[in-house]
C-alpha positions in Angstrom: -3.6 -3.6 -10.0 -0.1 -3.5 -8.3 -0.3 -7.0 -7.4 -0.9 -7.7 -10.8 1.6 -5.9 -12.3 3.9 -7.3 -9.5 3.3 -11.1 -10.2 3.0 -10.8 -13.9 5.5 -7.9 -14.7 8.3 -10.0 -13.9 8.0 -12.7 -16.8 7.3 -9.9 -18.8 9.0 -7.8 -21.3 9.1 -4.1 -21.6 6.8 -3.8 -18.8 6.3 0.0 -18.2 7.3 0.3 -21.9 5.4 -1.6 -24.7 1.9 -0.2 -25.5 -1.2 -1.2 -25.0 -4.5 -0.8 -26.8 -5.7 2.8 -26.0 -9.7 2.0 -26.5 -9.1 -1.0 -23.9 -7.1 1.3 -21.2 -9.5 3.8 -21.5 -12.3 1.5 -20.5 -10.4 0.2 -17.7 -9.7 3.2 -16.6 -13.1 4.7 -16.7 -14.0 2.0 -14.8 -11.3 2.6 -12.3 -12.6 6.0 -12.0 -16.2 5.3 -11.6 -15.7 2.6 -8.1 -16.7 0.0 -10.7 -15.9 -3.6 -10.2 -12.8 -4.7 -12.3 -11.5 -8.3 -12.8 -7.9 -7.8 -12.5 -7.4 -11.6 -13.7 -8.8 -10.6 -17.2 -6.9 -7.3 -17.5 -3.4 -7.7 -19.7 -0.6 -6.6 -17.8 0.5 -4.2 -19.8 -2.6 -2.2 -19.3 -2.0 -2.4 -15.9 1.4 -1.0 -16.2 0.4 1.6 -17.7 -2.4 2.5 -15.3 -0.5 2.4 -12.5 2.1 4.6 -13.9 -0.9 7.2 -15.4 -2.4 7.3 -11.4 1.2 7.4 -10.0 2.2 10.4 -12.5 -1.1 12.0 -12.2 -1.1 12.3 -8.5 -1.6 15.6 -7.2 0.7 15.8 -4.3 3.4 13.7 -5.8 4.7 10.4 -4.1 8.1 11.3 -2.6 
């Protein structure tokens, strides 16, 4: 997920900023959750984003 977020983010706008279809991010994230296998070449990047930043904010010990 980073290194999609990473490669794509770039040549994208609004990044960590434009939404992205709830229903869809939910799935992915379920999955996520569950060890499921996800195809990170079929995921839009701004799920992605968004995912990241949800796991980064929702850590429990905090990152710095």
């Amino acid at each position: 997920m980073l290194e999609k977020v990473a490669v794509e983010g770039v040549s994208s706008l609004m990044i960590f900023r434009k939404s992205a279809s709830a229903k869809t991010k939910k799935t992915y994230k379920h999955k996520l959750d569950s060890n499921h296998t996800v195809d990170f070449r079929e995921m839009n990047v701004h799920i992605a984003a968004q995912l990241l930043k949800e796991y980064l904010r929702d850590y429990p010990d905090g990152i710095i």
